[in-house]
C-alpha positions, 0 to 999 in steps of 0.5 A, spaced: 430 200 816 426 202 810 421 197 808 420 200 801 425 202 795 428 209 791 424 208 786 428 214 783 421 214 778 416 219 778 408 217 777 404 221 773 399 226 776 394 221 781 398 215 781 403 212 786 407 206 786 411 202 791 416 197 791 417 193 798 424 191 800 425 185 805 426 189 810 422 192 816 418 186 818 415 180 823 417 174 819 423 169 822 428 167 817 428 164 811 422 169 810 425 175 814 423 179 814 417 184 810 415 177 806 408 179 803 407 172 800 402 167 803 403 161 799 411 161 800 411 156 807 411 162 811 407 163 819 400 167 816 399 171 822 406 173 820 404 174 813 398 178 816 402 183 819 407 185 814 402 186 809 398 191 814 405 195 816 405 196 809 398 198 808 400 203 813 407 205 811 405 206 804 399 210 806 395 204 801 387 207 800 385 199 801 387 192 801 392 190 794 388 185 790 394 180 790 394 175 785 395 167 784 401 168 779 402 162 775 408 165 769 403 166 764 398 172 760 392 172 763 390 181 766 385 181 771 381 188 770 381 190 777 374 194 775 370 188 774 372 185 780 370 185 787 375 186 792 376 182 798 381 178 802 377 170 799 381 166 793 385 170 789 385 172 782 389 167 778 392 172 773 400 176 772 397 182 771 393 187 773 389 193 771 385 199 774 382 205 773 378 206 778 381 209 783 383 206 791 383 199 787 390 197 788 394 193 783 399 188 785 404 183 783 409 179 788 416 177 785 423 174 788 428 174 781 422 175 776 420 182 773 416 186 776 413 191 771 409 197 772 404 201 768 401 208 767 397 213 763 400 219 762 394 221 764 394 218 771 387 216 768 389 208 768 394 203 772 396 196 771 402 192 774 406 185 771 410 180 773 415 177 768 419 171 768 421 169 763 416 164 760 411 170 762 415 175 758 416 170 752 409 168 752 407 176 751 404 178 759 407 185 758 404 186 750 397 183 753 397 189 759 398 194 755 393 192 750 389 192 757 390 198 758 391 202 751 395 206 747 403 204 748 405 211 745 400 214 751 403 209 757 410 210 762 413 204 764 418 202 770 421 196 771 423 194 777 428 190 781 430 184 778 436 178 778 441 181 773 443 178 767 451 176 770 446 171 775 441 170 770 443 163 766 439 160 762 438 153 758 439 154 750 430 153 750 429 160 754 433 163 748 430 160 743 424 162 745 425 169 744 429 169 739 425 165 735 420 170 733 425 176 735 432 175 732 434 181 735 432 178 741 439 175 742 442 181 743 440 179 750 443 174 752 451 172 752 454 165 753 457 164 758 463 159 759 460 153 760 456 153 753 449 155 757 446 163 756 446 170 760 439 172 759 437 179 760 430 180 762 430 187 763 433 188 756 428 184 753 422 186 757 425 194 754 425 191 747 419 188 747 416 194 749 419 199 744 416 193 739 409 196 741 411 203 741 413 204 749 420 206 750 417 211 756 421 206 761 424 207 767 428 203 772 431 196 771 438 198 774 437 192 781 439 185 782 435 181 787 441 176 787 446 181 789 443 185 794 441 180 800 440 185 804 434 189 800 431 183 796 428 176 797 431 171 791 428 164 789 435 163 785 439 165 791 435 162 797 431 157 795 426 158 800 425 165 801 420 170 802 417 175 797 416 182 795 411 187 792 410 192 786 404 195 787 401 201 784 395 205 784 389 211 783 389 216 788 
């Protein structure tokens, strides 16, 4: 079993990336079994383990500083920090140019976002549910980072829109300051919406002048054997994008 997904992505010169599936690891269920998350109820020495099975079966150049994602805006710049195993930045996103410091983000149905210079000279990584999304988490990386038009992007797996139903709110707040916005969602039958986040999260892209964008074809609902998903599970173990500096 592989413990890490067809990216069907090529990095920019210097930059690698990875996205983990769920497989391949130590953790009992509901966590089974390559759960990279510590705040999910999982064993941490299990947790422990899979993180470093994967810094060995991705070749990581050192520990990923994984965040404390609380659904809003705030990028960390990985430069300006001191990695270590301590409390975690509090942060939906992250950015780095000095190389072997790896960004990461951890996701069970929300997007996970990936980011780098066509120059391979920075990275960066975001997580976008939705209440991230419409607050502008993807518009603040890559401001982060720089230029849009200099920037490729892959979005990675995610819950599909047939799984994603929302209330009338979570499309009010797109569309309200997008009107175009409602070309991703479709109601559904009982009066509620479908909401497209890989849509939206092209779309806002393009906005800023980003339209280099590359996957969002995966669903975390559908796809039990690959993916983790809090909407289809509950209780359930997380997986990880992360990208990096050679």
């Amino acid at each position: 079993m592989s413990s890490r997904l067809e990216m069907r992505w090529v990095p920019p010169p210097g930059v690698r990336a990875v996205f983990t599936v769920r497989t391949a690891g130590v953790s009992g269920a509901p966590f089974d079994s390559l759960n990279v998350a510590t705040h999910v109820g999982d064993d941490p020495a299990a947790v422990a383990r899979n993180r470093s099975r994967l810094r060995a079966v991705a070749a990581l150049p050192a520990e990923p500083v994984w965040l404390e994602q609380v659904h809003g805006t705030r990028v960390v710049d990985l430069d300006g920090i001191r990695a270590s195993a301590g409390v975690p930045p509090i942060g939906d996103a992250s950015v780095a140019s000095m190389s072997h410091r790896v960004c990461a983000i951890q996701v069970a149905d929300c997007l996970p976002v990936l980011f780098a210079r066509r120059d391979g000279s920075r990275v960066g990584a975001a997580h976008a549910g939705w209440r991230g999304l419409a607050a502008g988490v993807l518009e603040a990386t890559v401001d982060a980072l720089g230029n849009a038009a200099e920037l490729v992007a892959w979005i990675g797996p995610a819950i599909s829109q047939a799984r994603f139903e929302v209330g009338a709110e979570v499309r009010a707040a797109f569309v309200s300051d997008a009107p175009a916005a409602q070309e991703a969602f479709v109601r559904n039958a009982r009066g509620r919406w479908q909401c497209d986040l890989a849509a939206l999260a092209r779309q806002r892209l393009s906005t800023i002048g980003l339209d280099d964008v590359h996957g969002g074809a995966w669903c975390t609902f559908d796809d039990r054997e690959q993916f983790f998903s809090y909407r289809r599970d509950g209780r359930c173990g997380r997986m990880a994008a992360l990208i990096w500096r050679a």
